[in-house]
C-alpha positions in Angstrom: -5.5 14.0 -20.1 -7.7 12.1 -17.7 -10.2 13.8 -15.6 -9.2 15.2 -12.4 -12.1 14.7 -9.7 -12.0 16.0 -6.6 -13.6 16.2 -2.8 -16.7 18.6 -1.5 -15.8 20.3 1.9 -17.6 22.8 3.3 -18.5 23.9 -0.3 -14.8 24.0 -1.6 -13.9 21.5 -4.1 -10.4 20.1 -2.0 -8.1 17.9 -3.9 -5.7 15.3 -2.6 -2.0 14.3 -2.7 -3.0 11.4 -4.4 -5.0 10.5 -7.0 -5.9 6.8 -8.5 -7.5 5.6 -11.8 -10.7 4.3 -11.9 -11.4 2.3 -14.7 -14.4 1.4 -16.8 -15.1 -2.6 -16.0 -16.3 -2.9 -19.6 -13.4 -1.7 -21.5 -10.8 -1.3 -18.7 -10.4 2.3 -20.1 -9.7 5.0 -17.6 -12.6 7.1 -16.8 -11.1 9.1 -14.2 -8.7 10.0 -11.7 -10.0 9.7 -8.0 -8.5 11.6 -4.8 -7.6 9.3 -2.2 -8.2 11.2 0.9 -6.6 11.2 4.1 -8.0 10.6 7.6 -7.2 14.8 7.6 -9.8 15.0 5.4 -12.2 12.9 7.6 -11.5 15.5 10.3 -12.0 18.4 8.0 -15.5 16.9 6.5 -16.5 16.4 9.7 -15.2 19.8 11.2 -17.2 21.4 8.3 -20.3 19.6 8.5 -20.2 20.4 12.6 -20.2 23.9 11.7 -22.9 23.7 9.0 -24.8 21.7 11.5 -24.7 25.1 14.3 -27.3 26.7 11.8 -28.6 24.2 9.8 -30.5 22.3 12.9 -32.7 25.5 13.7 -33.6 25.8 10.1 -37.4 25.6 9.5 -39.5 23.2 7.7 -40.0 25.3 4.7 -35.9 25.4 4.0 -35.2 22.0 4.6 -38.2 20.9 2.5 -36.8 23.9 -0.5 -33.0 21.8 0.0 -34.2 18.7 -0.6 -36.3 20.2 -3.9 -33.1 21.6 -5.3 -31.5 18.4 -4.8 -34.3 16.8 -7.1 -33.9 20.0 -9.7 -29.7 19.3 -9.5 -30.3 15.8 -10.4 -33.0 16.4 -12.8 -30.7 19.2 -14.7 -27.8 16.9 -14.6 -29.2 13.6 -15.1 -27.8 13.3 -18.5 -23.9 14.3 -17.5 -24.1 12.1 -14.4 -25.9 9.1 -16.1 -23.3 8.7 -19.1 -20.1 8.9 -15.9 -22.3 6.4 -13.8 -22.4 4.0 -16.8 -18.8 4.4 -17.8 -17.6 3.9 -14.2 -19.8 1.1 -12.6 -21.1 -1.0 -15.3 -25.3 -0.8 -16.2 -26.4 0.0 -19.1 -27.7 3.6 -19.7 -31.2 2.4 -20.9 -33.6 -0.3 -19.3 -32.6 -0.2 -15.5 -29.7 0.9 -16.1 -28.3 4.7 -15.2 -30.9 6.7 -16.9 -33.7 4.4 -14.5 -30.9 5.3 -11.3 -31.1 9.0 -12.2 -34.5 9.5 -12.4 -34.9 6.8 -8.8 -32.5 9.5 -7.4 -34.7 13.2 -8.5 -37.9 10.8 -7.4 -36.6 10.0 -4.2 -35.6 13.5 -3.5 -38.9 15.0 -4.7 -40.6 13.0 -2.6 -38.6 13.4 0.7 -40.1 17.2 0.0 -43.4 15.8 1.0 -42.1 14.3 4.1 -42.8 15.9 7.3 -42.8 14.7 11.0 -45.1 17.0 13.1 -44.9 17.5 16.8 -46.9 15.1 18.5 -48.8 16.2 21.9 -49.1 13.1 24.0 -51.1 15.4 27.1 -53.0 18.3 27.2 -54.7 18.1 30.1 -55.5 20.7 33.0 -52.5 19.2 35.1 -49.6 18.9 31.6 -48.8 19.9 28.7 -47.1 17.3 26.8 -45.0 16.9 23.3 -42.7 15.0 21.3 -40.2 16.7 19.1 -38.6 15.1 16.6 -35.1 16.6 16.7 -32.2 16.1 14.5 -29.3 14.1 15.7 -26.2 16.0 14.6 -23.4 15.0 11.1 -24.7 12.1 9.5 -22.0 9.7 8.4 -22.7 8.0 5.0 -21.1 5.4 3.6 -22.7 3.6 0.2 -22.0 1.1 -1.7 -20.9 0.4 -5.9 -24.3 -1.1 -6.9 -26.2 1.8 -7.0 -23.8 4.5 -6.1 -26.4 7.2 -6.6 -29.8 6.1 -5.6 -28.1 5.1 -2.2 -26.5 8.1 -1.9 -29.8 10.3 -1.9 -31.3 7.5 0.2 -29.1 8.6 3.0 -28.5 12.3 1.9 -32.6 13.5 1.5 -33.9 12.2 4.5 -31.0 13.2 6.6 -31.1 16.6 5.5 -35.0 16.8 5.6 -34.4 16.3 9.4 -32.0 19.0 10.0 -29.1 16.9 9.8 -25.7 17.6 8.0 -23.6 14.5 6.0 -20.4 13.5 5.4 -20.6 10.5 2.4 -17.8 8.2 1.5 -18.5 6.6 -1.5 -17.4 3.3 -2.5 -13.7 3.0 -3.6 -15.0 1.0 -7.3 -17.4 3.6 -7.8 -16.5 7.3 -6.5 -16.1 9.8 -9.0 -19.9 9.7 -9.8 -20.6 10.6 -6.5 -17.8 13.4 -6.1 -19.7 15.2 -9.6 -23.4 14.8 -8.0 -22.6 15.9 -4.7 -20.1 18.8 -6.1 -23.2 20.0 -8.0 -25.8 19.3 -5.0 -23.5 21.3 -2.6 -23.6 24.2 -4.9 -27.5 24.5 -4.4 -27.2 23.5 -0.5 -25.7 25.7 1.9 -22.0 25.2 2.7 -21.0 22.1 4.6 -24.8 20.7 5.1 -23.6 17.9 3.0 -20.1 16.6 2.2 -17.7 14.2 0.0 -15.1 12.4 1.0 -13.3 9.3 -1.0 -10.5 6.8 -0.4 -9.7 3.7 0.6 -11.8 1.5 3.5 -10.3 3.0 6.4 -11.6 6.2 5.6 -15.2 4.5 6.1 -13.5 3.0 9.2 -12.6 6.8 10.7 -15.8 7.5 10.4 -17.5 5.0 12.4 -15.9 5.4 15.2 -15.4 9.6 15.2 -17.3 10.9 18.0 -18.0 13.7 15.9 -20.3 11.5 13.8 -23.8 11.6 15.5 -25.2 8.6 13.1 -23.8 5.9 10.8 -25.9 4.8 7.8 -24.3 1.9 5.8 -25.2 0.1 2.7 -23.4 -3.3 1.9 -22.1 -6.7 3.1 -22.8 -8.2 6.6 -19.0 -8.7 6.9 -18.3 -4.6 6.6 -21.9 -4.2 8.8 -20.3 -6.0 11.5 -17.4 -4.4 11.5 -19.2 -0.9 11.7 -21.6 -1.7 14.2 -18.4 -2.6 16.7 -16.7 0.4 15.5 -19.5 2.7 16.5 -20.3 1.3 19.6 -17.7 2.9 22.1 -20.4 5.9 20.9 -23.2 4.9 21.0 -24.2 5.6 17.9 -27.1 4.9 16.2 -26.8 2.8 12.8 -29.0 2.2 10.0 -27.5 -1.1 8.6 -28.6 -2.6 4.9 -26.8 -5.1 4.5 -26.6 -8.5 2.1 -29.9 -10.8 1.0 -29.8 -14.2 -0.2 -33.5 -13.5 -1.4 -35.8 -16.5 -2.1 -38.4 -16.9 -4.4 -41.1 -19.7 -3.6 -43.3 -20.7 -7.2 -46.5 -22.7 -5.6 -48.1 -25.6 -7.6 -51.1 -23.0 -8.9 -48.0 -20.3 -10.6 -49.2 -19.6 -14.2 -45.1 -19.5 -14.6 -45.3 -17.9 -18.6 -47.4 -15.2 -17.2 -45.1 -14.8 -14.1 -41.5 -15.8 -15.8 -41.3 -11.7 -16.9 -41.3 -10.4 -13.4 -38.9 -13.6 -11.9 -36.4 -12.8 -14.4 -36.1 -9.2 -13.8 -36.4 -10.1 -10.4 -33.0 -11.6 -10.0 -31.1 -10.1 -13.0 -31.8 -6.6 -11.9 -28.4 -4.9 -12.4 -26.8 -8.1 -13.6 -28.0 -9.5 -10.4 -26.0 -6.7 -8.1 -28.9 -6.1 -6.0 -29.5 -6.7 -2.4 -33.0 -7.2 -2.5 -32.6 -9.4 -6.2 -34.0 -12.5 -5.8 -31.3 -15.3 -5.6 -32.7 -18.3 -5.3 -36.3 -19.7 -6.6 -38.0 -22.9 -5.3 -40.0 -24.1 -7.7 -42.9 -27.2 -7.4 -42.0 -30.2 -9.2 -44.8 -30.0 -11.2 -43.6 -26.4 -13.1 -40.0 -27.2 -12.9 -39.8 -27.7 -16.2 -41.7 -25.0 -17.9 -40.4 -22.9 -15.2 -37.0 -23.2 -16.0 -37.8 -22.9 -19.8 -39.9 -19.8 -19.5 -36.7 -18.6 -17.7 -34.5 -19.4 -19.9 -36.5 -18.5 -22.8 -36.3 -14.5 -21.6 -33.0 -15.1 -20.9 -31.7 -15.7 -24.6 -33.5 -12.5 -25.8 -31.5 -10.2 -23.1 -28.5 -8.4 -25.3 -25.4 -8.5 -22.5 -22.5 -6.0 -23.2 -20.9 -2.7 -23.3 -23.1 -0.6 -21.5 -23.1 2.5 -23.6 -24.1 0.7 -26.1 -27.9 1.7 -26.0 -29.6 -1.8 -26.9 -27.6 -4.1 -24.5 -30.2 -4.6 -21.6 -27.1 -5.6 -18.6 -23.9 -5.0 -18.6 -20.8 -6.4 -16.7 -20.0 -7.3 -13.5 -18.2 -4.2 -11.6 -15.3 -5.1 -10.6 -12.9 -8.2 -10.7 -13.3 -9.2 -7.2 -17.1 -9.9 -7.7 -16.2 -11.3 -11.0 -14.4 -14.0 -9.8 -16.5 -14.8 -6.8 -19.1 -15.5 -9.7 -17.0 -17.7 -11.5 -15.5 -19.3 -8.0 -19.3 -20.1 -6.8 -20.7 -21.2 -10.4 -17.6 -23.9 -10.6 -18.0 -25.2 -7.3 -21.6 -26.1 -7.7 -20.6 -27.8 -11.6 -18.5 -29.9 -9.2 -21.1 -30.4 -6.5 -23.2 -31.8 -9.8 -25.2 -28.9 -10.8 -26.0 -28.0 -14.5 -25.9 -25.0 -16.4 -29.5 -24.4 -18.3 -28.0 -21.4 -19.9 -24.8 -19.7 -19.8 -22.1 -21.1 -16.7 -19.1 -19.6 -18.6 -17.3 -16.0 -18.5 -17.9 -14.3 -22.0 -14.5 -13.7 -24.2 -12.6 -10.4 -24.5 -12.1 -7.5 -22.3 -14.5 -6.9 -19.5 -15.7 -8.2 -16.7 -18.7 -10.1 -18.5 -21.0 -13.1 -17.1 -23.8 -14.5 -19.3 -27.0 -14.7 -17.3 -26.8 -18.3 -16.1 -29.4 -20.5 -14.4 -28.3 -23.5 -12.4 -30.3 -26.4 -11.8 -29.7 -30.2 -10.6 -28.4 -28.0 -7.2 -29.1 -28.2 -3.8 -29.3 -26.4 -0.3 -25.5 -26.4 1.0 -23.9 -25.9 -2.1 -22.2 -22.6 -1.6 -24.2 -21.1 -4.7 -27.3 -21.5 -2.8 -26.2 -20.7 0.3 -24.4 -17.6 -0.1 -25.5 -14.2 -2.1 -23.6 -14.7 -5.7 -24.4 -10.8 -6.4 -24.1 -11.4 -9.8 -26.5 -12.9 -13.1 -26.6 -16.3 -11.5 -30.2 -17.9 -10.7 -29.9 -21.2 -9.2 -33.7 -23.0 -9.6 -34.8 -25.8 -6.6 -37.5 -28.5 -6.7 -39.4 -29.0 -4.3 -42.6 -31.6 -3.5 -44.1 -30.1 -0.4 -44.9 -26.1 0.3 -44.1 -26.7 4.0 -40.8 -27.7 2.7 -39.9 -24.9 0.4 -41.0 -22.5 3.1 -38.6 -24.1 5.7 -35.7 -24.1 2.9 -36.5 -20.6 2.0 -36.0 -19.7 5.5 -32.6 -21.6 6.0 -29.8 -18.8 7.1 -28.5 -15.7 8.4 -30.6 -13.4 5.3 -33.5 -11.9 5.6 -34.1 -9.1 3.9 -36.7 -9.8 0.9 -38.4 -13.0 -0.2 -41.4 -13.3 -2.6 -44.0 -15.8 -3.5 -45.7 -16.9 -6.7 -49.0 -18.5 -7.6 -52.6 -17.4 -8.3 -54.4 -18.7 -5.1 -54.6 -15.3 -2.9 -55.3 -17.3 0.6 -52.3 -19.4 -0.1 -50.3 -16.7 -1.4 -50.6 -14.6 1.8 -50.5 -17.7 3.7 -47.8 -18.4 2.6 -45.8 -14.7 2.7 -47.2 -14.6 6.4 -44.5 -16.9 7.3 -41.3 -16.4 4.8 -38.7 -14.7 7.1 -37.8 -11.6 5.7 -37.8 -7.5 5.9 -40.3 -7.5 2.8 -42.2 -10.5 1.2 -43.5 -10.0 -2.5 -46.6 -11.6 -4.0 -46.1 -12.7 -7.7 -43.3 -9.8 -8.4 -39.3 -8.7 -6.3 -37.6 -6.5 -5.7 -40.0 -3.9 -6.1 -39.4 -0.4 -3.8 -40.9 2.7 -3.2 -40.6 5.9 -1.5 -43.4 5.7 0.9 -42.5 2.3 1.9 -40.8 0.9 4.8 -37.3 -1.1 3.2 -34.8 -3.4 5.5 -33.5 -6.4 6.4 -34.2 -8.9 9.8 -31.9 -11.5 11.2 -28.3 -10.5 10.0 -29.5 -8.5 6.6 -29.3 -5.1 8.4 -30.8 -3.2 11.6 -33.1 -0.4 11.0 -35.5 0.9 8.4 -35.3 3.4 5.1 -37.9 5.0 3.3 -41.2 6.2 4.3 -42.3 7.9 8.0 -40.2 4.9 9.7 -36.9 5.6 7.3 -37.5 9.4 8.0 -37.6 8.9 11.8 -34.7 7.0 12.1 -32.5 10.2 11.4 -34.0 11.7 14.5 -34.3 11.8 18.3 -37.3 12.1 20.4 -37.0 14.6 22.4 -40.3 15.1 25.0 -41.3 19.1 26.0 -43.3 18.4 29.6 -45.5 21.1 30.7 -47.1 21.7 34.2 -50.3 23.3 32.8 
C-alpha cells in the first residue's frame, strides 16, 4: 500500500479528504500519496500559527537560537530517511549535488542561522534622548517554495523566520510535497506547537495565502509569472514580500580565459541540478578566439557525466522533474534547431521511461531565439560568440533577469571591470552559482525583490521598531 502523508497543524499531523499520487519522474512509480488541502486548512494553519505567534514573539534570544539548533540536529538525524524520499520524488541524484549535498545545505543553513543575531541599536544617548532601534518580528510568515530544491528553500524561509520570532505556515510545491510534509512533521516535533506549519495542495492554496490578512509576510521562491501574481495578491495588505524569482544567468569568457582550467566550474555552473537552478548559469558568451576550445572543453566534461535513475549512486544528474518542464526543454531546444542552431552534444530526449534530457550544448545560436532569451531550467547550455567585450557585456545585459551573472578570464582589473557593470543581484569571477550563508542572495530588475541570507536576509523578516527616550 502507498504511503499515506499527511499535514502539520499546530503540531497534529491533520489529514485530508483527498489525497493524490505523486510519482517518481524517473520511473513514474508512485512514491506517495499527498493530502490536497483545503482553503479550511489555510485558515486553520494560519489560526494555529496566530496562536503560536502570542508566545512565541516574546521568546528570548537564547530559545529562538536553541529552535533553530534542533532544526539542524532534526535534519542532521534524519538526513538519510529524507534524502532517499527527496530523490525518489523530485529527481537528483543522491550523491554529487544531488540530495545527500541538499541535506547537509539544509542542517548548514540552520546551524548557521544559530549564530545570527540582530542587536538593539541605540541611535541617541544624549543628555536630552534616549534612542533605540528594535528589531521586532512581523507576525505568521507565509512560505511558499518551489520543486527545485524543495528542502534547502524550505529552511531558507523557515530558520531565519523563526530566528526572528516569527511563526510559518509553508506550502510546498504541488511536484514536490511529501518531502516537505516528513521534514517539517519531524521539525515541529522539536519546535513548539504551531511555530511552524505544513500545508499542501494545489496553487490556490498558495493563492489564499497571499492575500490572508492573517499572513504578516510572503516569502516566495519561483517564476516571475507566479511572483507577479503574488505581489498583486498581497498588496490590498500591505505586505511585505521577499520575491526570488527566475534568472536567465549569463556567463561572459574574456579573450585571456584559460577555458581547460576554467571548463570544470562552467559546466557545473549551468548543469547544477540538471540545470533546475535559478541562479545556474544559462547562457555563456564566449570570445571568438576560445570558441572552439571552449565548447570542446565543455563538451569534453559533458560525455564523462553518467545521466540516469537517480538512486542509482554513480549517475551524477538525474531527470527533469516533471513533464511540464520536460517539454518546455524539448519545445525551446527544437525551436532554436529551426532557428539554425546546432547541437554539439546531446539535443534529443533519451529513450524509455522518465523524464530524461542529455546535457545538451547549442551553438550556431543567437540573441532572440527563444532558447537564449528565456530561462530553459533544464541541462541545456546555449554557447555565443562574440568579437568585442563591450558587446558581450551589452548582450549579457539584454532582458528582464537579473539575478546572477559571472565572468571568466585571468586578468583581475578586467575581470572586475568587467563584473562592475554586468546587471545582476550577484556577479561571479571565474566560478557560478556559488552561495553561502553569510552572504547577501537576490535578484534586481524582474528576478525578485528583496534579499536572503546573511544580516540583510535576517532583517527582512523584521520591523524596526524605534524606543524614544526623553533622557
Amino acid at each position: 500500500m502507498d504511503q499515506k502523508y499527511d499535514m502539520t497543524i499546530g503540531g497534529r499531523r491533520v489529514g485530508a479528504e483527498r489525497y493524490e499520487e505523486i510519482r517518481n519522474p524517473a520511473n513514474a512509480s508512485v512514491v506517495g500519496l499527498c493530502p490536497m488541502g483545503t482553503e479550511s486548512h489555510v485558515e486553520q494553519a494560519i489560526a494555529a500559527a496566530s496562536k503560536a505567534f502570542a508566545s512565541w514573539r516574546n521568546s528570548s534570544d537564547a530559545e529562538r537560537a536553541g529552535a533553530c539548533q534542533a532544526i539542524a540536529k532534526v535534519l542532521g538525524d534524519n538526513a538519510a530517511e529524507l534524502s532517499v524520499l527527496l530523490t525518489r520524488e523530485q529527481g537528483k541524484p543522491r550523491k554529487g549535488l544531488g540530495s545527500e549535498f541538499e541535506l547537509g545545505g539544509c542542517a548548514a543553513w540552520a546551524g548557521f542561522t544559530v549564530t545570527q543575531s540582530l542587536p538593539v541599536k541605540v541611535l541617541e544617548d544624549s543628555p536630552k534622548n534616549h534612542i533605540e532601534m528594535h528589531r521586532v518580528p512581523i507576525g505568521v510568515v507565509g512560505s511558499i517554495t518551489p520543486w527545485n530544491w524543495p528542502l534547502l528553500i524550505a529552511i531558507w524561509h523557515i530558520a531565519p523566520a523563526i530566528r526572528t520570532g516569527n511563526t510559518v505556515v509553508i506550502k510546498p510545491s504541488p511536484f514536490t510535497p511529501l518531502s516537505t510534509l516528513r521534514m517539517i512533521e519531524l521539525v515541529s516535533a522539536a519546535l513548539p506547537p504551531g511555530v511552524v506549519n505544513v500545508i499542501a495542495g494545489g496553487d490556490e492554496l498558495g493563492a489564499k495565502l497571499s492575500q490572508h490578512p492573517g499572513i504578516g509576510k510572503i516569502v516566495f521562491t519561483g517564476s516571475i509569472p507566479t511572483g507577479k501574481k503574488i505581489m498583486a495578491s498581497a498588496a490590498p495588505t500591505l505586505k511585505p514580500l521577499t520575491l526570488e524569482l527566475g534568472g536567465n544567468d549569463p556567463g561572459v569568457v574574456l579573450p585571456d580565459a584559460n577555458v581547460e582550467q576554467l571548463a570544470e566550474g562552467m559546466f557545473w555552473g549551468a548543469f547544477i541540478n540538471s540545470g533546475q537552478t535559478c541562479a545556474a548559469l544559462k547562457r555563456l558568451y564566449v570570445h571568438d578566439s576560445l570558441f572552439d576550445r571552449t565548447c570542446s572543453a565543455l563538451a569534453e566534461i559533458a560525455r564523462k557525466v553518467p545521466v540516469g535513475d537517480s538512486m542509482v549512486e554513480t549517475n551524477l544528474l538525474g531527470p527533469l522533474q516533471n513533464e511540464r518542464q520536460y517539454r518546455k526543454v524539448i519545445e525551446l531546444v527544437e525551436d532554436a534547431k529551426r532557428h539554425g542552431a546546432r547541437a554539439l552534444i546531446g539535443g534529443e530526449p533519451l529513450a524509455g521511461p522518465g523524464y530524461f534530457y542529455p546535457v545538451t550544448l547549442m551553438t550556431h545560436i543567437e540573441d532572440g531565439t527563444r532558447l537564449v532569451d528565456e530561462e530553459q531550467f533544464g541541462p541545456v547550455l546555449p554557447i555565443l560568440r562574440y568579437r568585442d567585450v563591450d558587446d558581450a557585456i551589452a548582450r549579457a545585459n539584454r532582458g528582464e533577469f537579473g539575478l546572477a551573472a559571472s565572468v571568466w578570464g585571468t586578468d583581475r582589473a578586467q575581470l572586475s571591470a568587467v563584473a562592475a557593470r554586468l546587471e545582476a543581484g550577484t556577479v561571479y569571477i571565474n566560478k557560478h552559482a556559488d552561495i553561502a550563508p553569510h552572504v547577501p542572495f537576490g535578484g534586481i530588475k524582474c528576478s525578485g525583490i528583496g534579499r536572503e541570507f546573511g544580516e540583510e536576509g535576517l532583517e527582512a523578516f523584521t520591523s524596526i521598531k524605534v524606543i524614544n527616550a526623553a533622557a
